[in-house]
N, CA, C and O atoms as a printed pandas DataFrame, in Angstrom:
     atom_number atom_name residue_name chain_id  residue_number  x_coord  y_coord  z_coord
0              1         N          UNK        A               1    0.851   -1.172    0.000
1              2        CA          UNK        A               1    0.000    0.000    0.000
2              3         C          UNK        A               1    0.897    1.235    0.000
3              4         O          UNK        A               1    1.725    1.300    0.908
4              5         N          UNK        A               2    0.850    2.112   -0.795
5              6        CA          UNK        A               2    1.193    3.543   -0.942
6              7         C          UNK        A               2    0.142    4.276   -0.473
7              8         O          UNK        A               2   -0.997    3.931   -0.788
8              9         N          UNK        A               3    0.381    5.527    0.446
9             10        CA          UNK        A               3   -0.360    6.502    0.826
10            11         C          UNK        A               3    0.269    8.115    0.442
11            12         O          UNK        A               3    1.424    8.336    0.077
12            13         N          UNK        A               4   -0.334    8.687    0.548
13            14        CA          UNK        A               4   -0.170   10.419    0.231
14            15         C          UNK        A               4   -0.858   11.128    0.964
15            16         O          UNK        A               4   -2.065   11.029    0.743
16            17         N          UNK        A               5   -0.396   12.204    2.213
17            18        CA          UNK        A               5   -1.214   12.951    2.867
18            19         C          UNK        A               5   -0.387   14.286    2.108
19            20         O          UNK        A               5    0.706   14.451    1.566
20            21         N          UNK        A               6   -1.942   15.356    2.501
21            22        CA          UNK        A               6   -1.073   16.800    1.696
22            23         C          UNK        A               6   -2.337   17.878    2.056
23            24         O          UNK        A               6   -3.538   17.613    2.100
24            25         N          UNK        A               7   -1.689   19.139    2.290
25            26        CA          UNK        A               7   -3.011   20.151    2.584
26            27         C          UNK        A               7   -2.975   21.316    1.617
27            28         O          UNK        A               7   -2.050   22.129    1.617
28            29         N          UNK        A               8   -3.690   21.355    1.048
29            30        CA          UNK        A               8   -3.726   22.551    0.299
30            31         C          UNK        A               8   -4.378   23.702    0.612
31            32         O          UNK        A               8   -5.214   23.622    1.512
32            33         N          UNK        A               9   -4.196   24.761    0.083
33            34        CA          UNK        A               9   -4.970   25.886   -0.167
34            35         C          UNK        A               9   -5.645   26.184   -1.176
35            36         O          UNK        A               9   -5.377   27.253   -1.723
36            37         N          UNK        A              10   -6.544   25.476   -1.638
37            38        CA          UNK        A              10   -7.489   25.726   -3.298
38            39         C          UNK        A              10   -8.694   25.731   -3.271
39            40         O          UNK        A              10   -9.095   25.513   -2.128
40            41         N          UNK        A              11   -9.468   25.872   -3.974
41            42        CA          UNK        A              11  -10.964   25.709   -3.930
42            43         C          UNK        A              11  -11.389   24.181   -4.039
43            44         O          UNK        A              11  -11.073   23.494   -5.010
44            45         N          UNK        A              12  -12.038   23.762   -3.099
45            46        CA          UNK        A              12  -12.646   22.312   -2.616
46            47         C          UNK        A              12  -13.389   21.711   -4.181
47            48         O          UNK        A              12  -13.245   20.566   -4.609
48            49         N          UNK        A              13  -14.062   22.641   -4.743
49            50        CA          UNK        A              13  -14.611   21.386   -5.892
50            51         C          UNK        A              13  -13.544   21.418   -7.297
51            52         O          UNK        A              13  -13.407   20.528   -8.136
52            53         N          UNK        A              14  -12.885   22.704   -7.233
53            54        CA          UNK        A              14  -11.936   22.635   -8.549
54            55         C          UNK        A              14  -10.847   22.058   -8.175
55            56         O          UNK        A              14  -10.122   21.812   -9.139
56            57         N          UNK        A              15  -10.291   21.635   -6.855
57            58        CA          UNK        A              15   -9.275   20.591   -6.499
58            59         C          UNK        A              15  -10.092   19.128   -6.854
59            60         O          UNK        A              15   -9.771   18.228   -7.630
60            61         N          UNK        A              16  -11.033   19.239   -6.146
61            62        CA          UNK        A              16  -11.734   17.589   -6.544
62            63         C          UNK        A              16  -12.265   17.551   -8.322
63            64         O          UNK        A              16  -12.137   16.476   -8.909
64            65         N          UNK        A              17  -12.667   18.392   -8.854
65            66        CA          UNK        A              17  -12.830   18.359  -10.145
66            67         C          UNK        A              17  -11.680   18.143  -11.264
67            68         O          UNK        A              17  -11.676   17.816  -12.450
68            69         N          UNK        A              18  -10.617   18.519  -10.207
69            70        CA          UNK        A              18   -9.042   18.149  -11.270
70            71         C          UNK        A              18   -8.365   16.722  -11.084
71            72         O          UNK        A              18   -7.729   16.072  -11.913
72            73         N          UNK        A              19   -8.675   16.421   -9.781
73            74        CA          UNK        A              19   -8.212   15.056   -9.121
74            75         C          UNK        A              19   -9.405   13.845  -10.175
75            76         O          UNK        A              19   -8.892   13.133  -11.039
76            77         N          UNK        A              20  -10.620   13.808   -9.970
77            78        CA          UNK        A              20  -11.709   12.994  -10.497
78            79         C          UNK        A              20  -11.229   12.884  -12.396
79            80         O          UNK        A              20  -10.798   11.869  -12.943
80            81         N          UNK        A              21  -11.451   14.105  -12.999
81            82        CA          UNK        A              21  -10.609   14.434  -14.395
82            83         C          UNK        A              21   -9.662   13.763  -15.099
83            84         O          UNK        A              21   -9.689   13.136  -16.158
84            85         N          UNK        A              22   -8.448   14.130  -13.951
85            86        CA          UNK        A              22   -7.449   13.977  -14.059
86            87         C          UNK        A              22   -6.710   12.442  -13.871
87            88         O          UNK        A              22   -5.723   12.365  -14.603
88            89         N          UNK        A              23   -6.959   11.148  -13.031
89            90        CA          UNK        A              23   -7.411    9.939  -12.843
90            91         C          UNK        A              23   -8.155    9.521  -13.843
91            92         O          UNK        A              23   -7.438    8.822  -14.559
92            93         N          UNK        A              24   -9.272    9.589  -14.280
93            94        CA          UNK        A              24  -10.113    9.433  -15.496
94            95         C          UNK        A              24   -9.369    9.413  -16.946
95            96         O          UNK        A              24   -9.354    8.482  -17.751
96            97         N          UNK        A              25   -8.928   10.331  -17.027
97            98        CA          UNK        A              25   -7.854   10.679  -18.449
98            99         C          UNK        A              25   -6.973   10.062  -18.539
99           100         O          UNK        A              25   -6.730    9.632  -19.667
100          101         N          UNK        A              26   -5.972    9.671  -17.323
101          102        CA          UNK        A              26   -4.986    9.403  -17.195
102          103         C          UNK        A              26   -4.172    7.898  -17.609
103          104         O          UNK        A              26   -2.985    7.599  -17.737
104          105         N          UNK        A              27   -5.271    7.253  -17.722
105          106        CA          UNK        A              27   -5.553    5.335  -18.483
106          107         C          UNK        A              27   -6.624    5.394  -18.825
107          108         O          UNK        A              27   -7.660    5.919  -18.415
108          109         N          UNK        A              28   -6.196    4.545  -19.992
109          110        CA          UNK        A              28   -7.935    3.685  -20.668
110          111         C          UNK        A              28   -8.194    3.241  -20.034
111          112         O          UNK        A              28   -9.421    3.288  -19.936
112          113         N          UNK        A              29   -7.461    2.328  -18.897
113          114        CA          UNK        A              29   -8.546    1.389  -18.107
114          115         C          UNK        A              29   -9.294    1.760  -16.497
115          116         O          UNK        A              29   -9.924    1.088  -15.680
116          117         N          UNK        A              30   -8.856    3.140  -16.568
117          118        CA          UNK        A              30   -9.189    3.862  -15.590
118          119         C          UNK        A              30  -10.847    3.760  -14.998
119          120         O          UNK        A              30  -11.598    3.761  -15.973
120          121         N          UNK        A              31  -11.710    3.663  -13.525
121          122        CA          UNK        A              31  -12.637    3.732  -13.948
122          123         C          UNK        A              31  -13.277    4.581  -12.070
123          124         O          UNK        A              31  -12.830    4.112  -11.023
124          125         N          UNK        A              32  -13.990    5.417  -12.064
125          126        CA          UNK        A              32  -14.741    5.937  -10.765
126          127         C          UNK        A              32  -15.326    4.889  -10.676
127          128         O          UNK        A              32  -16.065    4.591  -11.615
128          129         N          UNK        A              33  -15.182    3.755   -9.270
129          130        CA          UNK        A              33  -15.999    2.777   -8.310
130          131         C          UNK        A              33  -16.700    3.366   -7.670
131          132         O          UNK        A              33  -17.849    3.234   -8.092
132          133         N          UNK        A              34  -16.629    4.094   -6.678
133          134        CA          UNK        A              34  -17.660    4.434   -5.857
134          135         C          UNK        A              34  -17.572    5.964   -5.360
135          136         O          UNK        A              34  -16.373    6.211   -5.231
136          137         N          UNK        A              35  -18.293    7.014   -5.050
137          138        CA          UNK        A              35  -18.312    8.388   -5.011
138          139         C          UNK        A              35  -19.178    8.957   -3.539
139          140         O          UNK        A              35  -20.396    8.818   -3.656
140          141         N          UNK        A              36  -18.841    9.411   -2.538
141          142        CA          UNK        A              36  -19.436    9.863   -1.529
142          143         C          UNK        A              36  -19.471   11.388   -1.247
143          144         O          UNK        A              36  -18.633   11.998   -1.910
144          145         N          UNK        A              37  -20.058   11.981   -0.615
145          146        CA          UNK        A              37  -20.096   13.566   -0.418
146          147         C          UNK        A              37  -20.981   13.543    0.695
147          148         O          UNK        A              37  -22.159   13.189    0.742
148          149         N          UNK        A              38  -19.865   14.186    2.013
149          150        CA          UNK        A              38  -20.779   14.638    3.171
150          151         C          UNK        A              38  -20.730   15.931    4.057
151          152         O          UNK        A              38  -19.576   16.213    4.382
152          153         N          UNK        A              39  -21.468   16.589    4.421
153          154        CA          UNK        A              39  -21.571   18.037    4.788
154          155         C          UNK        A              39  -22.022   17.378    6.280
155          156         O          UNK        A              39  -22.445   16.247    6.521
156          157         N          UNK        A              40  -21.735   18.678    7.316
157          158        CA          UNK        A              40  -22.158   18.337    8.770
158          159         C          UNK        A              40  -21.775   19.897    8.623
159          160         O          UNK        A              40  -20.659   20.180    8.186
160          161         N          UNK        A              41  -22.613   20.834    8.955
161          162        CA          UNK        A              41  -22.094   22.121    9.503
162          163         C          UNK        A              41  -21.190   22.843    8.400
163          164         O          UNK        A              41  -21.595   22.699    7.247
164          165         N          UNK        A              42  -20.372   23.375    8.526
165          166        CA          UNK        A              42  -19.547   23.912    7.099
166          167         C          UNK        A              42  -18.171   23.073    7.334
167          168         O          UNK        A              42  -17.022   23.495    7.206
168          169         N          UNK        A              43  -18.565   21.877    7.683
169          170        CA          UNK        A              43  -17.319   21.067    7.476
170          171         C          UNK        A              43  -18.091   20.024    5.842
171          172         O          UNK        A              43  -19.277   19.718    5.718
172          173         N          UNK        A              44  -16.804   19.664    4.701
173          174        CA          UNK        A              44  -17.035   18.747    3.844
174          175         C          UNK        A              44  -16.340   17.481    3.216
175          176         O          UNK        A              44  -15.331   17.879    2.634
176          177         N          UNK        A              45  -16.430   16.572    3.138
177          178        CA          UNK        A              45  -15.841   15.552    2.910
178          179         C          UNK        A              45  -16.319   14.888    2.051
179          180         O          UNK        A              45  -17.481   14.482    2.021
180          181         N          UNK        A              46  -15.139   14.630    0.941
181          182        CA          UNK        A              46  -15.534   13.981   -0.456
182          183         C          UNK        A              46  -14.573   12.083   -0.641
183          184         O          UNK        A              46  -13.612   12.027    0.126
184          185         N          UNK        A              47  -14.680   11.389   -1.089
185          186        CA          UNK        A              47  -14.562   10.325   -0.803
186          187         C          UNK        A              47  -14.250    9.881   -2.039
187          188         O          UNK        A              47  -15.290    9.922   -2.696
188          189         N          UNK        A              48  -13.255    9.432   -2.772
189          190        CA          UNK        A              48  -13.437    9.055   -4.256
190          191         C          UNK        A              48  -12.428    7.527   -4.501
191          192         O          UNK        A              48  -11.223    7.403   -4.283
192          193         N          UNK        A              49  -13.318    6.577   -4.976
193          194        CA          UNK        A              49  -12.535    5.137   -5.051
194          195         C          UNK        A              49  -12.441    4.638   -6.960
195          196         O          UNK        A              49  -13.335    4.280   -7.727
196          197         N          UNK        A              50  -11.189    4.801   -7.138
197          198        CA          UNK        A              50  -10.956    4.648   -8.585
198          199         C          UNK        A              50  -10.349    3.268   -8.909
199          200         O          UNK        A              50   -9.722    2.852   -7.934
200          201         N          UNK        A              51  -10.336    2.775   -9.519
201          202        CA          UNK        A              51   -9.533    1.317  -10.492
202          203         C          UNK        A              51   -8.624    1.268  -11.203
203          204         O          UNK        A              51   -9.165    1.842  -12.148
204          205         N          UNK        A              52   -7.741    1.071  -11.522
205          206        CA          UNK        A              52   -7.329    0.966  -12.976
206          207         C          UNK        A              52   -6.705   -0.857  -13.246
207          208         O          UNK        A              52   -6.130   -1.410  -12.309
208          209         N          UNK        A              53   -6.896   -1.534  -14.459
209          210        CA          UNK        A              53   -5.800   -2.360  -14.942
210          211         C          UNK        A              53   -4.199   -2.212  -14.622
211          212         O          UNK        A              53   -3.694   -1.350  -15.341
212          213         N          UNK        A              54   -3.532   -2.662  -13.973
213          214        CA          UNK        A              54   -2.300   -3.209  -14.142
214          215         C          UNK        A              54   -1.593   -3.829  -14.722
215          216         O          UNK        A              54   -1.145   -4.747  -14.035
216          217         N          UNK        A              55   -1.069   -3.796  -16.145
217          218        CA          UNK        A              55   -0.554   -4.604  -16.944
218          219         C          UNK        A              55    0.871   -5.488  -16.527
219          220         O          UNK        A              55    1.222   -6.578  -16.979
220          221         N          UNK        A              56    1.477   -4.733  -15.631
221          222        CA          UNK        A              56    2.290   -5.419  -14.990
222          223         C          UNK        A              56    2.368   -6.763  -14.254
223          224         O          UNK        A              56    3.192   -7.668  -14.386
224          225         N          UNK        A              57    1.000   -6.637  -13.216
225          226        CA          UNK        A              57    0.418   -7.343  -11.826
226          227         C          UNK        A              57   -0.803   -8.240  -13.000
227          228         O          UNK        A              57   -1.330   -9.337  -12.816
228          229         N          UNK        A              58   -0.917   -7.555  -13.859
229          230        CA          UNK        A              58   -2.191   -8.606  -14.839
230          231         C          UNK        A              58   -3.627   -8.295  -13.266
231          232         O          UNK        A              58   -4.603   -9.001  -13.016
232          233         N          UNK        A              59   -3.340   -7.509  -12.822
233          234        CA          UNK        A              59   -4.715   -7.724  -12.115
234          235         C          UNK        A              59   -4.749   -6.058  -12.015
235          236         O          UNK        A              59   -3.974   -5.211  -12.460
236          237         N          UNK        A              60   -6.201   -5.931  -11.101
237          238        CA          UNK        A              60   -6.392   -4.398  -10.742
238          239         C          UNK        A              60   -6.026   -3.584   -9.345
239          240         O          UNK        A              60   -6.045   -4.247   -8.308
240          241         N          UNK        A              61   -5.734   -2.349   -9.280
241          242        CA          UNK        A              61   -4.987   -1.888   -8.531
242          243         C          UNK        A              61   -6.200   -0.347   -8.209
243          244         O          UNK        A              61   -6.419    0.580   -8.989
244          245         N          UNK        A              62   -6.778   -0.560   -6.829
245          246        CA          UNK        A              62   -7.532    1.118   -6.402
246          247         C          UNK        A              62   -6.592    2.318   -5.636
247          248         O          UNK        A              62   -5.559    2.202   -4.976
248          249         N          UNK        A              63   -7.313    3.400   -5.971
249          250        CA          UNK        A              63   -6.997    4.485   -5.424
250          251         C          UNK        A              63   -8.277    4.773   -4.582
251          252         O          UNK        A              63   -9.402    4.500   -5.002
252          253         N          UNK        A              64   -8.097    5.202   -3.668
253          254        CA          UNK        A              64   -8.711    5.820   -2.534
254          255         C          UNK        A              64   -8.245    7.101   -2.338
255          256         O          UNK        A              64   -7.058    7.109   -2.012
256          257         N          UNK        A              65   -9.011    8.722   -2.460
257          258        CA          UNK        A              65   -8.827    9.501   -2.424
258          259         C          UNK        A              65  -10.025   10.543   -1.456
259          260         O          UNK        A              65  -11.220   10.573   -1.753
260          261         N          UNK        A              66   -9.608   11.102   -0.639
261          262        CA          UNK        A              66  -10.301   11.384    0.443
262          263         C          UNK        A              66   -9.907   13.105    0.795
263          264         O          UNK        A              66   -8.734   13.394    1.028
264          265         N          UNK        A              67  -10.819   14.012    0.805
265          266        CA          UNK        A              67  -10.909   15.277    0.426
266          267         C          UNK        A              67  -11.790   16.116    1.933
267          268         O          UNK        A              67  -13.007   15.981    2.060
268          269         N          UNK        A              68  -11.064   16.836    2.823
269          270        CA          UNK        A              68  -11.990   17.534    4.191
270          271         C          UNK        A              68  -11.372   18.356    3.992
271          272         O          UNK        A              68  -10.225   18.398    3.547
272          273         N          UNK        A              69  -12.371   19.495    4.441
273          274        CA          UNK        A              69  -12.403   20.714    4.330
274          275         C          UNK        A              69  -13.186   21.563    5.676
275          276         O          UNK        A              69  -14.416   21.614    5.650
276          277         N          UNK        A              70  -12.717   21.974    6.405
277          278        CA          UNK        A              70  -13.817   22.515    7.891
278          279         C          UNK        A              70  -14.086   24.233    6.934
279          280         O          UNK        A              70  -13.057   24.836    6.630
280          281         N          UNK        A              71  -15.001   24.656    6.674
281          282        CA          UNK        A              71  -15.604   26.220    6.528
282          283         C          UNK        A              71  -14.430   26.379    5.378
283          284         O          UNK        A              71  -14.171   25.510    4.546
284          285         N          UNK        A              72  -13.814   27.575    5.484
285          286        CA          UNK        A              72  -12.945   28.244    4.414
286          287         C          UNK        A              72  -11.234   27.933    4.795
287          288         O          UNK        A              72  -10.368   28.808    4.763
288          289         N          UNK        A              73  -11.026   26.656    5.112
289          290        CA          UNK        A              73   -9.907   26.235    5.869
290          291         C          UNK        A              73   -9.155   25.741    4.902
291          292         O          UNK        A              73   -9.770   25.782    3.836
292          293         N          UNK        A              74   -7.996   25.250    4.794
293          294        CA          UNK        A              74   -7.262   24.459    3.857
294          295         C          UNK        A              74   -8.260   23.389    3.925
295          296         O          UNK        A              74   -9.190   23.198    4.709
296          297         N          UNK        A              75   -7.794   22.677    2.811
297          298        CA          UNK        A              75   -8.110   21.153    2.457
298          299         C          UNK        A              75   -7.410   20.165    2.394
299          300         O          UNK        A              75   -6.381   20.204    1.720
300          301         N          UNK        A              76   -7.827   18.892    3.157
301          302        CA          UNK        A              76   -6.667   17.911    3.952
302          303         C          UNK        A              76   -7.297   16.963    2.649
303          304         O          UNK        A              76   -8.399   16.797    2.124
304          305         N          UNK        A              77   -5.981   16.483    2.479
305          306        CA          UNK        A              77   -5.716   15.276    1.150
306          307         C          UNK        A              77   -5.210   13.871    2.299
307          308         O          UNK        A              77   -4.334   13.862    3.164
308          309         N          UNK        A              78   -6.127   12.832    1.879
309          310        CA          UNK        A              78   -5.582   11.739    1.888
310          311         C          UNK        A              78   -5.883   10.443    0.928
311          312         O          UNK        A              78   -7.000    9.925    0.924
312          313         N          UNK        A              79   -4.825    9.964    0.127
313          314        CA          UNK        A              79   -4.818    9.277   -0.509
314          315         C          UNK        A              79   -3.896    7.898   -0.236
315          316         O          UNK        A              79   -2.833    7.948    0.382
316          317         N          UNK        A              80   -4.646    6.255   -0.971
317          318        CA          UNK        A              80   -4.341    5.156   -0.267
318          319         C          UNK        A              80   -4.453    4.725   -1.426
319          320         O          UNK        A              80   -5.089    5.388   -2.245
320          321         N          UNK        A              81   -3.851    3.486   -1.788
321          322        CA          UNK        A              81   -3.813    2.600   -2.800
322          323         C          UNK        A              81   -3.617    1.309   -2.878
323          324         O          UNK        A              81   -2.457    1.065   -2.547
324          325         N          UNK        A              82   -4.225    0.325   -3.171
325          326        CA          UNK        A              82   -4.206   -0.763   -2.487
326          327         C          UNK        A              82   -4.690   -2.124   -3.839
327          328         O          UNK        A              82   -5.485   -2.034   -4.775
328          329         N          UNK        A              83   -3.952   -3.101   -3.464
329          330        CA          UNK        A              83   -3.927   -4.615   -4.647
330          331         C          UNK        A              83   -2.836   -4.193   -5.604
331          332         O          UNK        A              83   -2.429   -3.052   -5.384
332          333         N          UNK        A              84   -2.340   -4.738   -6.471
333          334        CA          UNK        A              84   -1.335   -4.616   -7.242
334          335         C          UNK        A              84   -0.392   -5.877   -6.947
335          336         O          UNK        A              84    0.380   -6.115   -7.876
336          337         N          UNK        A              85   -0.308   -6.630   -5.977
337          338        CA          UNK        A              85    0.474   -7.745   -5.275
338          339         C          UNK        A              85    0.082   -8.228   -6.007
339          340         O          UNK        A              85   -0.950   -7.932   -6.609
340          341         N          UNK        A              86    1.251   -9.724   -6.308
341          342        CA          UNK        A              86    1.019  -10.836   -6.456
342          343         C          UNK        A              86    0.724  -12.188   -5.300
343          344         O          UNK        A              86    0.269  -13.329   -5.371
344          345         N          UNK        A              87    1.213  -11.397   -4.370
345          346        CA          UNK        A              87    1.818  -12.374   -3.347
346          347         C          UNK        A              87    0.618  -13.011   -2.812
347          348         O          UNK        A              87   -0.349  -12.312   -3.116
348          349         N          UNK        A              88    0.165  -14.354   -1.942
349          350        CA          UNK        A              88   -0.705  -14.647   -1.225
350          351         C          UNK        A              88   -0.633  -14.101    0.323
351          352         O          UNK        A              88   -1.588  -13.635    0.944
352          353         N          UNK        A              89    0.561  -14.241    0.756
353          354        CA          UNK        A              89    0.854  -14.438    2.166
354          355         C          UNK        A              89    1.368  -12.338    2.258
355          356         O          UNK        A              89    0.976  -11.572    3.137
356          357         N          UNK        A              90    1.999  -12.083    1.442
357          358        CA          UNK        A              90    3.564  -10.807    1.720
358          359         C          UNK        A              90    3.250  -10.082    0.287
359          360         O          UNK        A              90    3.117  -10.400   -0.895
360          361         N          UNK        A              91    3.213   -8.930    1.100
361          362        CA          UNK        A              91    2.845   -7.620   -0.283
362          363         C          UNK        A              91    4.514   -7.975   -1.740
363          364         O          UNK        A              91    5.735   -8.062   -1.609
364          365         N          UNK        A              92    3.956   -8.028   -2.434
365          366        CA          UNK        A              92    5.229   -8.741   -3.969
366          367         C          UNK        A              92    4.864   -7.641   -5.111
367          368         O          UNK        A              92    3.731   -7.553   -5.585
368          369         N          UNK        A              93    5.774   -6.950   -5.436
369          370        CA          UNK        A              93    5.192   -6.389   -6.618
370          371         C          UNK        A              93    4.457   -5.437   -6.673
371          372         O          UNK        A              93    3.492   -5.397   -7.437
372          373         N          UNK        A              94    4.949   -4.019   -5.459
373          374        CA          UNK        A              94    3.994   -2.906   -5.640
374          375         C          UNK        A              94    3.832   -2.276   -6.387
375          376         O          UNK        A              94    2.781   -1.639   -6.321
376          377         N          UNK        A              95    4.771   -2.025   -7.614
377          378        CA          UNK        A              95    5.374   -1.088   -8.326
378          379         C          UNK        A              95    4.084   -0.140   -8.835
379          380         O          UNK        A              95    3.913    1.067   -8.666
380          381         N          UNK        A              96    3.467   -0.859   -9.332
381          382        CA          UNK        A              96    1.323   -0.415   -9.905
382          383         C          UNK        A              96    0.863    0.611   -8.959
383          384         O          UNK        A              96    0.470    1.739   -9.258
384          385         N          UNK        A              97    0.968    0.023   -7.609
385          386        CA          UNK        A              97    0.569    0.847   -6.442
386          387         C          UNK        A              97    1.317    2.254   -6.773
387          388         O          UNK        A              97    0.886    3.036   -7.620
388          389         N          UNK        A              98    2.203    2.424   -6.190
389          390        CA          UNK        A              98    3.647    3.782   -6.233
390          391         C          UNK        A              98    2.913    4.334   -7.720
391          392         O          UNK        A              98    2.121    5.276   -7.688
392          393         N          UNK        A              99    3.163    3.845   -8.630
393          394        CA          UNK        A              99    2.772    4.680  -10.042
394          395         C          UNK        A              99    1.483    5.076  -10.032
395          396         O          UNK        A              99    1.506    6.263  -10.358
396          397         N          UNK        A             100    0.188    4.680   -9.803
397          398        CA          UNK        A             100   -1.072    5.085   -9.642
398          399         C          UNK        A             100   -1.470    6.479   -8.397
399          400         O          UNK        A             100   -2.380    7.308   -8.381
400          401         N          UNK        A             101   -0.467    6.254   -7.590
401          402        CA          UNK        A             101   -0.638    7.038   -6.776
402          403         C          UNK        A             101    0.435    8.417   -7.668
403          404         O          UNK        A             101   -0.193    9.395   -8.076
404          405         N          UNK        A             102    1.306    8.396   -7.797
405          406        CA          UNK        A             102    1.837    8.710   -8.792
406          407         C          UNK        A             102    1.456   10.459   -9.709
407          408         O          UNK        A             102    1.838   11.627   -9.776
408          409         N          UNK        A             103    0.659    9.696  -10.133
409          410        CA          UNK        A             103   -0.796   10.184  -11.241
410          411         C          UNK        A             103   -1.193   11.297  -10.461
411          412         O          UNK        A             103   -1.150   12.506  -10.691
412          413         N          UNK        A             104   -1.671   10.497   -9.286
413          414        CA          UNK        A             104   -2.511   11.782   -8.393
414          415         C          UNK        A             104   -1.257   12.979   -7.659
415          416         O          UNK        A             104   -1.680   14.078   -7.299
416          417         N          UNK        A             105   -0.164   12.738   -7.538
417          418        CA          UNK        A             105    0.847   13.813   -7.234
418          419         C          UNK        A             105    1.178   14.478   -8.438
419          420         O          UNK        A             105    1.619   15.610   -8.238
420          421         N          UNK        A             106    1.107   14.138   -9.617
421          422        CA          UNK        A             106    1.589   15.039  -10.718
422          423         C          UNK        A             106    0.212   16.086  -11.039
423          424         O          UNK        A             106    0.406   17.086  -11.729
424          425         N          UNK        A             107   -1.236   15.776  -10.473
425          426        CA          UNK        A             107   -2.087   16.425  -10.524
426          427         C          UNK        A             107   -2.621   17.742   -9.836
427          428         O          UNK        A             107   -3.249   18.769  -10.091
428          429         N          UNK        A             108   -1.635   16.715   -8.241
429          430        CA          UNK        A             108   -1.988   18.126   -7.491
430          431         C          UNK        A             108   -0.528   19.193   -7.500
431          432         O          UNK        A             108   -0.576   20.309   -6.984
């Protein structure tokens, strides 16, 4: 598993509108799994789980990308990435992982 924490200073939907985009474009075999959005007060949290093919690993490899924001505050980045192994027992073969995550640092 590769992770990425990071805080920015940008606008909450044109950071998430470049991240979602930008993942999407980035492989053909790219694909949005699952999409969440939650408000409590002027705090917001966006949730974004992507796919792609691994031609390397011959299998598929997610991104987990996770977006809070309290009122007009910076915006806390956390991103996770996870499968790409071959291994049964011991993570083998992350390389898919590191590069997918990758993607999302050359974005932000």
């Amino acid at each position: 598993m590769a992770k990425l924490t990071e805080v920015r200073n940008e606008n909450f939907d044109t950071l998430l509108e470049r991240i979602e985009s930008g993942i999407l474009k980035g492989s053909v075999t790219a694909s949005l799994e699952e999409a969440g959005d939650f408000r409590e007060g002027d705090a917001r949290c966006s949730v974004r789980v992507f796919e792609r093919y691994s031609y390397a690993g011959s299998n598929r490899v997610s991104l987990t990308v996770t977006l809070f924001q309290q009122g007009d505050g910076p915006v806390h980045i956390f991103a996770a990435t996870a499968g790409g192994s071959q291994a049964m027992f011991f993570k083998l073969n992350t390389w898919e992982e590191d590069t997918f995550l990758d993607k999302l640092r050359q974005l932000l």
